[in-house]
C-alpha positions as CSV (number, residue, x, y, z in Angstrom):
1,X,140.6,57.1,25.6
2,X,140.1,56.0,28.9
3,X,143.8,55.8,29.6
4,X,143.5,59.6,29.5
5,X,140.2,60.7,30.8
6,X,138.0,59.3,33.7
7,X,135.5,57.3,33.1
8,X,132.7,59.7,35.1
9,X,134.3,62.2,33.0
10,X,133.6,61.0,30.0
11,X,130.6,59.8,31.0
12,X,130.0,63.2,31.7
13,X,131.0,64.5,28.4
14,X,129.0,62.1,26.1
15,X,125.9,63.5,28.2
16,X,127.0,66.9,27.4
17,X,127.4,66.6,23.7
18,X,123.7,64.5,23.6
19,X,122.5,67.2,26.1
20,X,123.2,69.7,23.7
21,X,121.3,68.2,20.9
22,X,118.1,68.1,22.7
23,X,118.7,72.0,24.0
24,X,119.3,72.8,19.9
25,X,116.1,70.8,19.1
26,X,113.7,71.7,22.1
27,X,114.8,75.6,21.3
28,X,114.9,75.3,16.9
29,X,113.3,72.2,16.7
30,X,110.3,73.0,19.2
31,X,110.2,69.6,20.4
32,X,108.2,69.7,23.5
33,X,106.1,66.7,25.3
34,X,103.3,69.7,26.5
35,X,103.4,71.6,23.5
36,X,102.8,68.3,21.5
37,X,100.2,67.3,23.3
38,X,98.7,71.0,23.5
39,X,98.7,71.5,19.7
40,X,97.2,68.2,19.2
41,X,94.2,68.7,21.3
42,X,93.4,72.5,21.1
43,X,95.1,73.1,17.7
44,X,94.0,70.4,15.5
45,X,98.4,70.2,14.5
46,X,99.2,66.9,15.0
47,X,103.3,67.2,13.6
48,X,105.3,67.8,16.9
49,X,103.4,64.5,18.2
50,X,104.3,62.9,14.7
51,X,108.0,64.1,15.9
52,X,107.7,61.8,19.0
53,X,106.8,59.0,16.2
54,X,110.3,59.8,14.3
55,X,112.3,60.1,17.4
56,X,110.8,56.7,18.5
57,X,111.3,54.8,15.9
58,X,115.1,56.4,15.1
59,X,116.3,55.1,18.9
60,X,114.4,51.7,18.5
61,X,116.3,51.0,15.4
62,X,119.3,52.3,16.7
63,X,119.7,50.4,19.9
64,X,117.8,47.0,18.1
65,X,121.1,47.2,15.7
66,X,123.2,48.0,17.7
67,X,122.0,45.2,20.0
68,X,122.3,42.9,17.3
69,X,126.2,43.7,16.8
70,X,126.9,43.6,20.3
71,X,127.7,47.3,20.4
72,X,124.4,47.5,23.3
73,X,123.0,45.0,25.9
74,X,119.0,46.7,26.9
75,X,119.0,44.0,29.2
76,X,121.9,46.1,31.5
77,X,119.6,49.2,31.0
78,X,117.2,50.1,34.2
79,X,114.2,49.8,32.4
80,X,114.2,46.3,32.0
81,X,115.9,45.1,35.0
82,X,113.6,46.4,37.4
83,X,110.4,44.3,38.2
84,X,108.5,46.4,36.6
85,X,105.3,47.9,39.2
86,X,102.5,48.8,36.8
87,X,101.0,51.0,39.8
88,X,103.7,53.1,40.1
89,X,103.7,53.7,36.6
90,X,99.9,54.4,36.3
91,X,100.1,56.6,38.9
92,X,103.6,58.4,38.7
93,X,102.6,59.1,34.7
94,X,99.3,60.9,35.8
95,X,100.8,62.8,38.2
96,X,103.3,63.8,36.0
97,X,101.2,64.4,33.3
98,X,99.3,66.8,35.5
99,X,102.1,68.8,36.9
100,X,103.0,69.4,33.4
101,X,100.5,70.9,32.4
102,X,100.1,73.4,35.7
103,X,103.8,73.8,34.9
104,X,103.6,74.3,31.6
105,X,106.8,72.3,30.7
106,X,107.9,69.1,31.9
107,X,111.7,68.9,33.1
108,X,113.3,69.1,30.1
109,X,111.1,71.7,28.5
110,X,111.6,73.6,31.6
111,X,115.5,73.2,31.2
112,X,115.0,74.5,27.7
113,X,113.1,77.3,28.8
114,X,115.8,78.3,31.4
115,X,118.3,78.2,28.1
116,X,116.5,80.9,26.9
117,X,116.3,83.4,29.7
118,X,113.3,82.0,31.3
119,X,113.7,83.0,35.2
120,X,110.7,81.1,36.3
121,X,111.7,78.1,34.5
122,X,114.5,78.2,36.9
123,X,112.5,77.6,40.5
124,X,110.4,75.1,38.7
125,X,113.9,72.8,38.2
126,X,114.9,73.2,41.1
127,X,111.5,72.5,43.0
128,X,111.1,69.7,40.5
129,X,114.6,68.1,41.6
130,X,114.6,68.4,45.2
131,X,110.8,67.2,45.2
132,X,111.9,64.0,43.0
133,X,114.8,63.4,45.8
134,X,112.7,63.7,48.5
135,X,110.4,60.7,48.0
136,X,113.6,58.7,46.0
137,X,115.9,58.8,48.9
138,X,114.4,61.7,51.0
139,X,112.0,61.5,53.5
140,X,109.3,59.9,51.8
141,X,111.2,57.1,50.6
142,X,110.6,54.8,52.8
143,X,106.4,54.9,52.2
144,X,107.5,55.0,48.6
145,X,109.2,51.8,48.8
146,X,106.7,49.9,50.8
147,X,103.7,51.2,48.6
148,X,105.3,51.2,45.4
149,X,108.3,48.7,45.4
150,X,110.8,48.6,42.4
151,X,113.5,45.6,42.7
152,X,116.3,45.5,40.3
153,X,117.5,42.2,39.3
154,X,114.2,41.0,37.4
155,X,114.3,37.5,36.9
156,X,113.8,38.0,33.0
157,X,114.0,41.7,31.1
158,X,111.0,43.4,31.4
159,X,110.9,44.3,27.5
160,X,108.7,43.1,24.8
161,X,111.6,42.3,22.5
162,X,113.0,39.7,24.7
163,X,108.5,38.8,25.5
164,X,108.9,38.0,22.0
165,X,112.0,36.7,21.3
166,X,111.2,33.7,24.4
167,X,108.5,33.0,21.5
168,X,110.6,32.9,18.8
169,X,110.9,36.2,17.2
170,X,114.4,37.4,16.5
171,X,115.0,40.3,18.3
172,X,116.3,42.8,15.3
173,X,113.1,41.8,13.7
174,X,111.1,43.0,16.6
175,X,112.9,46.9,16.9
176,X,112.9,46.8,13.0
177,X,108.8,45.8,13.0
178,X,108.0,48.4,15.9
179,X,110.8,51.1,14.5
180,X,109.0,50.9,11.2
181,X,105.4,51.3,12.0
182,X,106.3,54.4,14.6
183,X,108.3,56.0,11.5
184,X,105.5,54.7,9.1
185,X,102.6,56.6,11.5
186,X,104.7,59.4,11.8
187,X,105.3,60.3,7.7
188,X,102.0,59.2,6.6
189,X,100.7,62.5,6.7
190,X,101.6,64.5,3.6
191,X,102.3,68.0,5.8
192,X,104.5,66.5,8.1
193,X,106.2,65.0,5.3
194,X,106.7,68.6,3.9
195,X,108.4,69.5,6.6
196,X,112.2,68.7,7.0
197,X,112.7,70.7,10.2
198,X,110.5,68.2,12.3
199,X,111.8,65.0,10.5
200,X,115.4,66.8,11.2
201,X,114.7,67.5,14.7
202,X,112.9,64.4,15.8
203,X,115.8,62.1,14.2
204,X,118.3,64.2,16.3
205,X,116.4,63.5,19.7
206,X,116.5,59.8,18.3
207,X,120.0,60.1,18.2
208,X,120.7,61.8,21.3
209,X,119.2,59.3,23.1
210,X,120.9,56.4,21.5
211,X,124.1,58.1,21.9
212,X,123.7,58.0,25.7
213,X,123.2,54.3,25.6
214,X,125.9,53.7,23.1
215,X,128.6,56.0,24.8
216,X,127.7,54.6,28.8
217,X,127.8,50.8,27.7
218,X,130.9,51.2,26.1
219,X,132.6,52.9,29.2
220,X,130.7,50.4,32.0
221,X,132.5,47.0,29.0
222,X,136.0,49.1,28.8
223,X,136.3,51.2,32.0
224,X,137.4,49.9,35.2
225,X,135.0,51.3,37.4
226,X,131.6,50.8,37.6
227,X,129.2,53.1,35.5
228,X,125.8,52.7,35.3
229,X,124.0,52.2,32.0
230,X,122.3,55.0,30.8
231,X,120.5,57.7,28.7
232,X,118.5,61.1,29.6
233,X,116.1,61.7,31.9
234,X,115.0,65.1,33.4
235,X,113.6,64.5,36.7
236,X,116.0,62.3,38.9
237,X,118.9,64.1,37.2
238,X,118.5,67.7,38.1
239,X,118.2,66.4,42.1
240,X,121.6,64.6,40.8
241,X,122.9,67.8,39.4
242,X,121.9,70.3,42.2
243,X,123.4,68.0,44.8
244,X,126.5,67.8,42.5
245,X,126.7,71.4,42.9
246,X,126.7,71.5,46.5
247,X,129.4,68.6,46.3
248,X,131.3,68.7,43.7
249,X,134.8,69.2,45.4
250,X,134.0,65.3,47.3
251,X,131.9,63.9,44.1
252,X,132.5,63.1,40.9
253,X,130.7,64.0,37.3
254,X,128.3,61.8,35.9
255,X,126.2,61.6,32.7
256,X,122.9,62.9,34.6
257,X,125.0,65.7,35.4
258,X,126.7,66.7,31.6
259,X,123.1,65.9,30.5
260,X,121.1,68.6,32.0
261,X,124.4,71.1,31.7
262,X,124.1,70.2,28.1
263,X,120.5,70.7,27.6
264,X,120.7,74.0,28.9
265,X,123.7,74.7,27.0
266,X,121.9,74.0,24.0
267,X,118.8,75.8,24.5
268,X,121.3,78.9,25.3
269,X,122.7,78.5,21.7
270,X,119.9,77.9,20.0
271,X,117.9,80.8,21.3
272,X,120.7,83.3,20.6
273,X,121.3,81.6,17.1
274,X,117.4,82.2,16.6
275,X,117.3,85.9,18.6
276,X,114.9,84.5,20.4
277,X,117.1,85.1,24.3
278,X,115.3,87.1,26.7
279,X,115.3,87.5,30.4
280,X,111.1,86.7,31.6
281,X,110.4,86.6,34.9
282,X,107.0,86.0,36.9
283,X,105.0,88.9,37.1
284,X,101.9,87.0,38.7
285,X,102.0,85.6,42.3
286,X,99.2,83.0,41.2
287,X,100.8,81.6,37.8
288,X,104.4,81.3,40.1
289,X,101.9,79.2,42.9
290,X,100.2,76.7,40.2
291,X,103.6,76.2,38.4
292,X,105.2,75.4,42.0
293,X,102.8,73.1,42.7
294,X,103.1,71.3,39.2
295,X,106.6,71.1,39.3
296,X,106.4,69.5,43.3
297,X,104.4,66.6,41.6
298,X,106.1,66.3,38.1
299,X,109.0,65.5,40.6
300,X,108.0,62.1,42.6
301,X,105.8,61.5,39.7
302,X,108.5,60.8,37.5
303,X,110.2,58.7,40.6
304,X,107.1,56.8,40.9
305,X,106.9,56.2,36.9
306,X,110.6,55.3,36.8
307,X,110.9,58.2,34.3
308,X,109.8,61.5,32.9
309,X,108.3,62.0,29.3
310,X,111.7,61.8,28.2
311,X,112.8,59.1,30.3
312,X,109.9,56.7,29.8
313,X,108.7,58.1,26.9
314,X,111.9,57.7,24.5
315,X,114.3,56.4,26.8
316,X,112.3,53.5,28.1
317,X,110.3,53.2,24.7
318,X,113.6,52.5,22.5
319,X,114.2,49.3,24.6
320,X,110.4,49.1,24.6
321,X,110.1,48.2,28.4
322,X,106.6,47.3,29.3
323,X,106.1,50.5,31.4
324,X,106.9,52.5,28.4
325,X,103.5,52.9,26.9
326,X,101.6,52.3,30.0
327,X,103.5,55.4,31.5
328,X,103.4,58.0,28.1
329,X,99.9,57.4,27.9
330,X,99.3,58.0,31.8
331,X,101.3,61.5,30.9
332,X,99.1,62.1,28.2
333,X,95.7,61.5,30.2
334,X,97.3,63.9,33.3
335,X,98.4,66.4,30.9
336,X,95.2,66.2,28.9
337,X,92.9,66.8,32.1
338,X,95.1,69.0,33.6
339,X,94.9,71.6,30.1
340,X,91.3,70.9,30.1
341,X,91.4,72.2,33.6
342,X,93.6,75.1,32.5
343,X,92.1,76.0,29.3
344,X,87.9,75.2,29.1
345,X,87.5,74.4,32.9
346,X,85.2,71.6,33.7
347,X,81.5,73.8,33.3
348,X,79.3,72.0,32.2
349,X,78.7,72.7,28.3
350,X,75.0,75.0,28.0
């Protein structure tokens, strides 16, 4: 295949099609990292969080097999070759989490948003993107690096499966063990088992991720040129893709960029299949102000974090780094505060 298309181009293309999976399932699955998190602490529904469980436990199975036929190497991923910088991650996570939640999507939800006619959704990308590049190679990057310093190369993977496996543990037996009780916690509960669309939905953002490991490490073993390893992420990735658009006649595709194409893509498709396509824009000067300002710190949040929810939170999680957890429930805690903040206020209860 390569003999006929580029490697960035099909790097670019197996983001697209995995893009387009989590548009379909963020606009007919409602998979959303705020709206999980939002219907689980004001709505008593636990089942979209119970999706996180299934699409957990689908890409640590996946890339734990595939690892164990050679198909995958999570050592080659980011996640576990940086030194990991617990700090960072703390941090980055709660200041994503709260961005989020003043923005009322996180970069992919916003992306999915924008596929269905959402105007506003639009500024909060792109203030989310350029504010991620300016403290990741921008400006700010210098104070970033001396305050929060990330070194690739880490002597040994920064995973539990290889913690484990220095111990003894085989490392198929550790994906299968974590895989299982994430799927196990996630179709305990009788409702979510009686409903297919979240088990459907959930497996395919499983997938989608696992695809983008699968497809990029077989390019970066067969290509010639050097591709990075990788799966989606939303925050890095749409600075990637705007300054692709500025540049694209001296730069070359890449999976970041098919990946947020794709998402969007997606979400157009599956709001038109659902006849749920509309054009919104902001009618209120002080909703557009609070979602700018969450999207400003959703941006170098995720850079601090080495991630979004997506990124960290599936991405990261199905090689289980050690930042994984650390950083989704840093997301959680920002998000959680800043709905309280949103929703109750913090007055003191009469």
């Amino acid at each position: 295949m390569l003999e006929y298309v580029a490697e960035a181009n099909l790097a670019a293309l197996i983001g697209l099609l995995g893009g387009i999976a989590l548009g379909l399932a963020a606009r007919m699955g409602r998979f959303c990292t705020l709206g999980a998190i939002e219907d689980y602490l004001y709505g008593g529904d636990d089942k979209r969080l119970r999706m996180w469980g299934i699409a957990l436990g689908v890409a640590i199975f996946g890339t734990h097999i595939a690892s164990s036929f050679g198909s995958f190497d999570p050592a080659l991923s980011a996640y576990l070759d940086r030194n990991w910088n617990p700090a960072g991650t703390i941090i980055g996570g709660l200041m994503f989490g709260y961005g989020m939640a003043l923005s009322g999507n996180c970069g992919y939800g916003a992306l999915a948003r924008l596929g269905g006619g959402d105007l506003r959704s639009f500024v909060i990308v792109i203030v989310m993107g350029l504010s991620a590049y300016f403290v990741m190679s921008g400006p700010l990057a210098h104070i970033r690096v001396w305050a929060f310093p990330v070194e690739m190369g880490a002597s040994t993977p920064q995973g539990f499966t290889q913690l484990l496996e220095r111990a003894g543990v085989p490392a198929l037996l550790t994906g299968l063990l974590f895989g299982s009780a994430l799927l196990i916690f996630a179709l305990w509960n009788k409702e979510m088992r009686r409903s297919p669309s979240h088990i459907f939905w959930g497996t395919i953002v499983g997938l989608a991720v696992l695809s983008g490991w699968l497809g990029t490490h077989w390019i970066a073993e067969n290509g010639f040129a050097v591709e990075a390893i990788e799966t989606h992420s939303f925050a890095a990735p749409i600075g990637d893709t705007i300054y692709y658009a500025m540049t694209a006649s001296g730069n070359t595709l890449s999976f970041s960029v098919g990946s947020i194409v794709g998402v969007v893509v997606g979400a157009i498709l599956g709001s038109y299949s659902k006849g749920h396509f509309r054009w919104e824009a902001c009618e209120d000067p002080r909703e557009l102000r609070r979602q700018l300002l969450g999207a400003s710190l959703m941006g170098p949040g995720a850079v601090l974090a080495v991630g979004c929810s997506v990124g960290q939170g599936i991405s990261a999680f199905s090689v289980l780094a050690f930042s994984a957890p650390v950083a989704l429930i840093a997301i959680f805690i920002g998000a959680a505060f800043g709905l309280k903040q949103l929703i109750t206020g913090f007055a003191p209860v009469q």
